[in-house]
N, C-alpha and C positions, 0 to 999 in steps of 0.2 A: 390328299391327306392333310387332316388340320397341323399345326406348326405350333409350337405350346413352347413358348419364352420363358425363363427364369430368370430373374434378378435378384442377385445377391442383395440383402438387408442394406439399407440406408448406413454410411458408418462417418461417425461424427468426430470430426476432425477436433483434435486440443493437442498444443503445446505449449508447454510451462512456459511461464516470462520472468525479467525479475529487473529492477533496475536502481540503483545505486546514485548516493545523493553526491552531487558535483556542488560543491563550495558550501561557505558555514552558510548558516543565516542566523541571524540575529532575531530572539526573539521579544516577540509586541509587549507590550506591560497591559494589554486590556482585558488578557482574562479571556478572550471570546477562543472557539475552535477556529481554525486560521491554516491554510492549506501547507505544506508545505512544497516550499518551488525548487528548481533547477534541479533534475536526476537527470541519470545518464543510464541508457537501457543498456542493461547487461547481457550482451550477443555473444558474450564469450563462454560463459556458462548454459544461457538460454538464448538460442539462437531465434532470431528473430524477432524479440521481443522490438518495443518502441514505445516511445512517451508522445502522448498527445496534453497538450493543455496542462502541465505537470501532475500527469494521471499515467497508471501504466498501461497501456492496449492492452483488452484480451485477446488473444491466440486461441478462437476457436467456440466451440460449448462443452461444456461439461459437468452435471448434475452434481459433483459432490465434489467441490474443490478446498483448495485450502489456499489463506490467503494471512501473511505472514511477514508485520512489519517490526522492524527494531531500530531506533532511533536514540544514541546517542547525546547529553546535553550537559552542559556545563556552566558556570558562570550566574547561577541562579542565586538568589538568597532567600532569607527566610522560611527555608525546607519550602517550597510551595507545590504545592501537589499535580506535578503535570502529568498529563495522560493524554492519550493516543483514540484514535479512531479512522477506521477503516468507511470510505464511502465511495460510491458509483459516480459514474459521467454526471448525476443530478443533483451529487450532492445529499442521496439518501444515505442514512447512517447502515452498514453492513453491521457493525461489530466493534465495541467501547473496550479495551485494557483499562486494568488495574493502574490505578495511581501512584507516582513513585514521589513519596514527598520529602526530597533533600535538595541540594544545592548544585549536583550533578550525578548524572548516572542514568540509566538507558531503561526507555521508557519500550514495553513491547506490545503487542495484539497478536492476536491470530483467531482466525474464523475456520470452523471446519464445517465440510458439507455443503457449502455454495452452493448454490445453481448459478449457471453463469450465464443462463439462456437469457437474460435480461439486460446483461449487465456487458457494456463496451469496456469502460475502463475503471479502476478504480485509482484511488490517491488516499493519502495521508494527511490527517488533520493532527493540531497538536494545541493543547490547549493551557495557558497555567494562570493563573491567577494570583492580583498584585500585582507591584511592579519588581522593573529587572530582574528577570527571569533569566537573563543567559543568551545562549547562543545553541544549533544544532549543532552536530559536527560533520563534517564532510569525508568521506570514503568507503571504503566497501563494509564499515561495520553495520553503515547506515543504509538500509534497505526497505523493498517491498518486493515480496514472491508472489505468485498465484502460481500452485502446482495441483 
């Protein structure tokens, strides 16, 4: 008698990550986008999460994600218009915010509908133009999710 096997559908592992910036940084006078460094994965809310290369790891794949940074600044002058951007392990651009043009105040992005099938990690760029621009801040106000 033949024997006829069933396997349950393929199921695609994803969990949320998020990770939080560890100390200020001082930002460049050149104007260019410019990575932001040193975070700290947040396993307390998002278990598991981890930073590679100050990029956040993704947790998994999943077709329609959402990816969700807000970044604190201060110390700038001449209102200069800093803005944010969301990019992958390559350095491709995901997703550009809105420009915030004063002397301090919290620069955000968010991308919806990701596929993440491509994409290891992502990181935060920050970009402002002119000199002395400030500083970021450091703590949990200053983030990056992928959920």
């Amino acid at each position: 008698m033949p024997c006829i096997v069933v396997q349950p559908p393929a199921v695609s592992s994803f969990l949320p990550s998020g990770m939080t910036k560890n100390g200020t940084q001082i930002w460049p006078d050149n104007g260019t986008w410019t990575l932001i460094t040193v975070w700290t994965a947040d396993t307390t809310t998002y278990p598991g999460s981890s930073v590679v290369s100050d990029k956040l790891a993704v947790q998994g794949t999943k077709s329609s994600a959402t990816l969700s940074a807000s970044i604190p600044f201060s110390g700038g002058i001449f209102n200069s218009a800093h803005q944010l951007r969301l990019v992958d392990q390559s350095n491709n651009v995901i997703a550009t915010g809105s420009a915030v043009s004063a002397n301090s105040g919290t620069c955000t992005v968010t991308a919806s509908g990701v596929d993440l099938s491509a994409i290891t990690s992502v990181g935060v760029q920050m970009s402002a133009p002119g000199t002395n621009n400030g500083s970021v801040s450091t703590g949990t106000s200053t983030f990056l999710t992928i959920t």
